[in-house]
C-alpha positions, 0 to 999 in steps of 0.5 A: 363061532357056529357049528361046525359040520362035515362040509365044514370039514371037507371045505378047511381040508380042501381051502387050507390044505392045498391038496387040490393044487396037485391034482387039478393044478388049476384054480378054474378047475376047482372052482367050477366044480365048487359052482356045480356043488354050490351056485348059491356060493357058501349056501351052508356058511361053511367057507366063511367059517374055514375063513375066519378061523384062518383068519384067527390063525393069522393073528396068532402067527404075528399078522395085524388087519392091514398086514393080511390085507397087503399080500392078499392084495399082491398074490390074488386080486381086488376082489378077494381082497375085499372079501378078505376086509369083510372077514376082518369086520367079522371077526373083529365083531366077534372079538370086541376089537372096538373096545378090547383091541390095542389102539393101533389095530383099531387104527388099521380097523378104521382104515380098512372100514373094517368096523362097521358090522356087515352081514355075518354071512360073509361070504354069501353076501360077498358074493351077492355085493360083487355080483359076479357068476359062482365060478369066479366068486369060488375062485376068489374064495380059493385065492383069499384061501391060498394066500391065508394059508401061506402067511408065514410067522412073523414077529409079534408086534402087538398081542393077538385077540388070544391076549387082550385083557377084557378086564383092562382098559385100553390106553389109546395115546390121543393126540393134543388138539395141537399135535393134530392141528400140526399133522393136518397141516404137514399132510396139506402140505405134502399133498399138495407138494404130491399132486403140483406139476411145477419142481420148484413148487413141491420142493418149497412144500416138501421142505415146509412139511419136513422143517415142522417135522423135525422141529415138532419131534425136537419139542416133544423131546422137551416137552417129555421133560428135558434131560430126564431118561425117556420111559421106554413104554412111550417107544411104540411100532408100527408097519409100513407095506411096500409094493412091487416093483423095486421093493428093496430099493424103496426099502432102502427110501424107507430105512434113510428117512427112518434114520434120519428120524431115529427110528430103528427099521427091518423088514420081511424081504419076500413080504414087503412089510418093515417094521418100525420101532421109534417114539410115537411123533418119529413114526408119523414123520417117517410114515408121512415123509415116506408116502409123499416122497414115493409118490414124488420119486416115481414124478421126478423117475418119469422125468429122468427116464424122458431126459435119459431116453434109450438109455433109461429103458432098463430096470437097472437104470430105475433101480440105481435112479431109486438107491441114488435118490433115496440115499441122497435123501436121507443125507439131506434128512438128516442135515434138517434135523441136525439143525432144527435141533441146533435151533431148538437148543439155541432158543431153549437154552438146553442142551438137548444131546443127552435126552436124544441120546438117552432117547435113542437108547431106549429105541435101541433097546426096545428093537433089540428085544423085539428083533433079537435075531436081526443082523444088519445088511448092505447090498453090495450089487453093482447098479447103474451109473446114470441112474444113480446120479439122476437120482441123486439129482432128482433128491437135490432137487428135492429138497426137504431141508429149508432153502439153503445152499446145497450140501457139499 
């Protein structure tokens, strides 16, 4: 981990502890008397090791790779945020993560482009990539810093690289090659549901995506053995990052797709991060559905606020349009597995309501054990009419069930 020295000292003291705050009262400040003490930026390899070791200590406290990356993203800017990937890749270089790591934070490695090895000098050659003057790049050193040193602990979902077992192979779950076909199509097909100009269009996209959804969980569940109890080692979790603005509102999109599929979900409030508890093809669909439905409500969202002119120009009116929407759509989520799975019994010949109970119950289960303290909540707020039943609209229109009469 390299030698650790009184630079090294004085820099944890003065990234980490936040003292500094007090007495200038202003990242600038601080950081143009860092540029003065080093222009070359972390010419010692000082700053990159409070960094990493604040790294570490984030993973000890529950977070994952993408879990970092997203409030650094929403408290600081892009740049340290890129900093903070080029510290990840270091880490997870020095940990093994490509061969010792559980699956999903490999996953997130992968999509963070955090697995390629980089310059062990990390923030040096951050510095030289972004070409930016010392002052600015000390000030991104002392963002990425404020928001490591504010991650609260959350809950472990997956063991920190403390725990993994070098003398243990890990056991990736690998698609068959007709799972990944599938998913490739629902993505095609959601993409162009998401980039279309034409209503009509998205909804037949939407629908088809959603239909092979349903449909491909209910085949799993035959597929996994019929009436037999589900092994709760195949419940697996996942997280969802939310961003601002009506964070809560597209948690409420997020919880009616989820419920929809039978995957149990609770978030951190001031984080904009859920967790998801549910088996491995209702975590896709949720994932998937979720992402192309928020890039679609914010389409039909526009259209509402033109239609409804002054009267839209209002956050209570957007938040009501996202509640109204997303409530709408988890009713009609919910008809579209109901009948797929009627479907699927009818052409089976089975009778597929206790493995989906039994199935339910081993998600309930695994939840209750990770999330003990969990209470439910309803938001009581009043919210705005006209936005409630535009959204409502706009998910009628939307329809992700097949094209069928609406529901009454």
């Amino acid at each position: 981990m390299g030698t650790t020295t009184a630079d090294d000292a004085w820099l944890r003291e003065l990234l980490l502890s936040g003292d500094w705050l007090s007495e200038l009262r202003d990242a600038d400040q601080m950081a143009a008397v860092l540029a003065a003490r080093d222009p070359a930026v972390d010419h010692s390899g000082g700053a990159t090791r409070v960094l990493l070791s604040a790294v570490a200590e984030a993973w000890e406290r529950g977070w994952q790779p993408a879990d970092v990356v997203h409030p650094v993203r929403r408290q600081a800017a892009s740049r340290p945020a890129r900093l903070a990937v080029a510290l990840i890749a270091e880490d997870a270089r020095r940990s093994d993560a490509a061969s010792r790591a559980p699956g999903v934070w490999v996953d997130q490695l992968r999509e963070l482009d955090a697995l390629s090895p980089g310059d062990r000098a990390v923030v040096a050659a951050w510095h030289r990539a972004e070409g930016r003057p010392a002052v600015e790049a000390w000030r991104g050193v002392l963002l990425l810093a404020t928001a490591l040193r504010s991650l609260a602990r959350i809950d472990h979902l997956v063991p920190p690289p403390s725990r993994w077992d070098a003398a243990a192979p890990r056991a990736d779950a690998v698609p068959a090659a007709d799972d990944a076909r599938l998913l490739r199509r629902i993505r095609g097909l959601l993409a162009k549901a998401e980039s279309t100009e034409f209503p009509e269009e998205a909804e037949a996209l939407t629908a088809k995506a959603a239909e092979l959804m349903a449909r491909h969980s209910v085949d799993a569940v035959l597929l996994a053995g019929g009436g037999t109890t589900p092994d709760r080692a195949a419940v697996g979790t996942r997280r969802v990052h939310v961003d601002a603005p009506y964070v809560r509102a597209k948690m409420q999109l997020l919880g009616a797709v989820a419920d929809a599929n039978g995957v149990r979900l609770v978030w951190y409030r001031s984080l904009g991060i859920a967790n998801l508890v549910g088996v491995p093809a209702d975590l896709d669909a949720v994932e998937l559905l979720f992402t192309s439905l928020l890039l679609q409500v914010s389409q039909a969202l526009a259209a509402a606020e033109r239609a409804a002119g002054r009267r839209s120009a209002s956050r209570s009116f957007r938040r009501a349009f996202l509640l109204g929407y997303a409530i709408r759509i988890g009713e009609r989520l919910q008809s579209a597995r109901e009948r797929a799975t009627a479907t699927a019994a009818a052409e089976r010949g089975v009778d597929l309501l206790p493995v989906l109970r039994s199935r339910q119950e081993a998600v309930d289960d695994v939840f209750a054990e990770l999330f003990p303290r969990v209470r439910g909540s309803r938001g009581k707020s009043p919210v705005d009419p006209t936005g409630w039943h535009a959204g409502r609209a706009a998910a009628e229109r939307a329809d992700v069930g097949s094209r069928r009469e609406p529901l009454r």
